[in-house]
N, C-alpha and C positions, 0 to 999 in steps of 0.2 A: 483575565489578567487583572490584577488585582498591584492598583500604581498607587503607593505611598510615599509622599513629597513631603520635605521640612524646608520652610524658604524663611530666608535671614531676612527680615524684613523692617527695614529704618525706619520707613517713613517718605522714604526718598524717591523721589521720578526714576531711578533706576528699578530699586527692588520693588515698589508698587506695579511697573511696566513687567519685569520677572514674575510675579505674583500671579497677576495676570495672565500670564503666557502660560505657567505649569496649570492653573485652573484648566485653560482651554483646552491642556493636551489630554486633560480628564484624572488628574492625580488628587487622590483623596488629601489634601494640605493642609499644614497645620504650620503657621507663622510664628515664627519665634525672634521675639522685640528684646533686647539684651539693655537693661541700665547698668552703664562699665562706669557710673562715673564723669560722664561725656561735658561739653561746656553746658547745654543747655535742654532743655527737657521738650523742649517744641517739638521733635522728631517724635517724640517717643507717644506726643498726645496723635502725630498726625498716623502715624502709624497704626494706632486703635483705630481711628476713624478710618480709615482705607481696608483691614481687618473687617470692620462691622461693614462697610459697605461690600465688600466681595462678598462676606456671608461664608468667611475661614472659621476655623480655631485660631485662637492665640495664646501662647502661652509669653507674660513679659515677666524677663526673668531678671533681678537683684545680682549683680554683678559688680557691682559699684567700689568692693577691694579692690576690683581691678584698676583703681586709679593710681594706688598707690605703687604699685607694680610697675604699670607700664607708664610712667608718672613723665616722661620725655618727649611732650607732645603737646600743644597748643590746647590740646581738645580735652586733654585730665588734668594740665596744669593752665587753667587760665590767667590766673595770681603770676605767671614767670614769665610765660608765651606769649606773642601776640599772634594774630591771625595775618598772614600775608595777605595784601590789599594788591588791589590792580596790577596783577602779572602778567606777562605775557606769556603766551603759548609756548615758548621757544624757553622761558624758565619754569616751566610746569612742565615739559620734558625733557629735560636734563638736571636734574636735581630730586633729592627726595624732599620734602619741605614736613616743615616744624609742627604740619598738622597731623603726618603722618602718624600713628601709636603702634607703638611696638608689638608685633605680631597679633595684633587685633584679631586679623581673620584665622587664626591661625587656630587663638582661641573659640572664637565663636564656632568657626566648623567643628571642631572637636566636642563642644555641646552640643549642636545641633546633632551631630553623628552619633552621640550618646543616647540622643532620645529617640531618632532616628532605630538603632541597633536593639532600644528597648520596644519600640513595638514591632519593627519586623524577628523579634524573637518570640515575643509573647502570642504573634501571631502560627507562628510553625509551631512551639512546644505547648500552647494552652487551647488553641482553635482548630490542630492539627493539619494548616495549610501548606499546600508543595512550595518546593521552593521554586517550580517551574513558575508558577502562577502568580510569582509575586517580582513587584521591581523596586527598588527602593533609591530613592535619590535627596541629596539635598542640593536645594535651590539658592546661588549667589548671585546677585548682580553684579559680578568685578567685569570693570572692561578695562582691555589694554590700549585702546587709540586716545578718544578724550579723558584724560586723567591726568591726575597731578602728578605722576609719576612714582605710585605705588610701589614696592617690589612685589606685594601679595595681589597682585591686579592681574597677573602674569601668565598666559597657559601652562607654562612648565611646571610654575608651582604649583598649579591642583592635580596636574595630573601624581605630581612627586607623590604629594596630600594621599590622594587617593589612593595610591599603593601602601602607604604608608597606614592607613586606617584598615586598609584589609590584612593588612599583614597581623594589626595589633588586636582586632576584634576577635571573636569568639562568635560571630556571624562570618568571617571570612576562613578563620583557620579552622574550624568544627564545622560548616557548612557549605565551605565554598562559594560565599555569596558575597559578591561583590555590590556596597553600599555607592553608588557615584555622584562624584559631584557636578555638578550641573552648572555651566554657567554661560546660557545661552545667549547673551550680549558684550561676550568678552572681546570679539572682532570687529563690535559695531560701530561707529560715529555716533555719538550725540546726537546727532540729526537724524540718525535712524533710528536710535531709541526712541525719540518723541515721535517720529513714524509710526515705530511699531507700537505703542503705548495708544496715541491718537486711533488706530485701525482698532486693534481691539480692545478700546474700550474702558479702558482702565483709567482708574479714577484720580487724573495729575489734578485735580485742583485742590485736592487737600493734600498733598505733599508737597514737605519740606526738606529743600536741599541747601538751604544758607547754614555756614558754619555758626553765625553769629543768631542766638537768641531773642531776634528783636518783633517789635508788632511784623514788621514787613522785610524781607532778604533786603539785607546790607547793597548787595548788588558790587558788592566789589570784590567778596574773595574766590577763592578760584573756584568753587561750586555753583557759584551762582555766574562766574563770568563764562564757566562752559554749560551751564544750565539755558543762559540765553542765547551764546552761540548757536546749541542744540536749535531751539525754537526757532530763531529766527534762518537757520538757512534752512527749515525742516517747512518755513513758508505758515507756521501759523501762531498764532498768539496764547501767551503761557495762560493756560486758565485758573491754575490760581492767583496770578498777579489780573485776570478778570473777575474771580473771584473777590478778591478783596478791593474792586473798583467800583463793583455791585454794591459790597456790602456798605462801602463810603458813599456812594449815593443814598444808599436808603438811611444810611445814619444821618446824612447830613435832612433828608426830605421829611424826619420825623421830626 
């Protein structure tokens, strides 16, 4: 069997921890880092670095119209938006907030599924491979418990997705091959993503989850305030906020 995996890959403690996980299950993976435009380009560098360290492909793809489009969001208008600062839980789930962008994932899976559908085709009509033999999936990290209260974070909506891409493809209606979407931490806490991330392996000290662009996570918007939620009831200490206490000591010892 023969598993080819596409994973959306930020930069972030979630999709690094996803990353991770479809390696393990042994799928041949190929990372795709998306520039929509976003506030700040931090992701997009920690992204590669977590890339080169698993030892994936990456393809990072120019996207950056998409600012203009989905232009209602904290994250592609920073000039209009601010970032919501120290919220509580209790308004990160009942509300959508300003950092949300309109149908982001909606887009991205539909790239990823494009390139996805280009090589599990090139592989049946140019390599002459079964379609028993083969599985094809792309990988998201959306969770529905800790979150800012997404609507695309959502089980219902990938599965909708995923009818919705077979139906449109030319891998589903000429082959009968069902491409899925994958999002193995949609049910988890925070605290078990950094469990499960910590267990096998995967490399959180270069990833970046702060909305805000700065040397170090802002530590107040709501990615970073369920970031250390995450760590701390998970009982261990975020490695790269060790990471960058390393590197302050040795800046300061030289």
């Amino acid at each position: 069997m023969k598993k080819v995996g596409i994973i959306l890959l930020s930069g972030g403690l979630d999709s690094t921890t996803v990353a991770t996980y479809a390696l393990k299950q042994g799928y041949d993976l190929t990372a795709i880092t998306l520039h929509y435009g976003q506030r700040h380009t931090k992701e997009l560098e920690s992204a590669r670095k977590v890339a080169e360290v698993l030892g994936i492909k990456q393809e990072v793809g120019d996207a950056s119209f998409f600012k203009k489009l989905a232009w209602y969001s904290a994250l592609t208008s920073s000039e209009t938006f601010d970032i919501p600062k120290d919220r509580v839980e209790e308004q990160m789930a009942n509300d959508v907030p300003i950092t949300y962008v309109p149908l982001r994932n909606t887009f991205f899976i539909t790239l990823a599924a494009a390139f996805l559908e280009s090589e599990i085709l090139a592989l049946i009509e140019n390599e002459g491979a079964s379609l028993d033999e083969l599985e094809a999936a792309v990988f998201i990290a959306a969770n529905a418990i800790d979150y800012s209260g997404y609507p695309d974070c959502r089980p219902e909506y990938y599965q909708k997705l995923t009818d919705a891409i077979f139906a449109g493809s030319k891998l589903g209606t000429q082959y009968g091959k069902r491409m899925d979407i994958l999002t193995p931490i949609i049910s988890m806490t925070k605290a078990e993503i950094v469990k499960l991330g910590i267990e096998l392996g995967a490399p959180l000290k270069y990833t970046w989850s702060c909305y805000e662009g700065g040397e170090i996570p802002c530590g107040e918007c709501d990615s970073c305030i369920l970031r250390a939620k995450g760590f701390a009831e998970a009982g261990y200490k975020d490695p790269l906020l060790v990471r960058f206490e390393s590197e302050s000591r040795i800046a300061k010892g030289s």
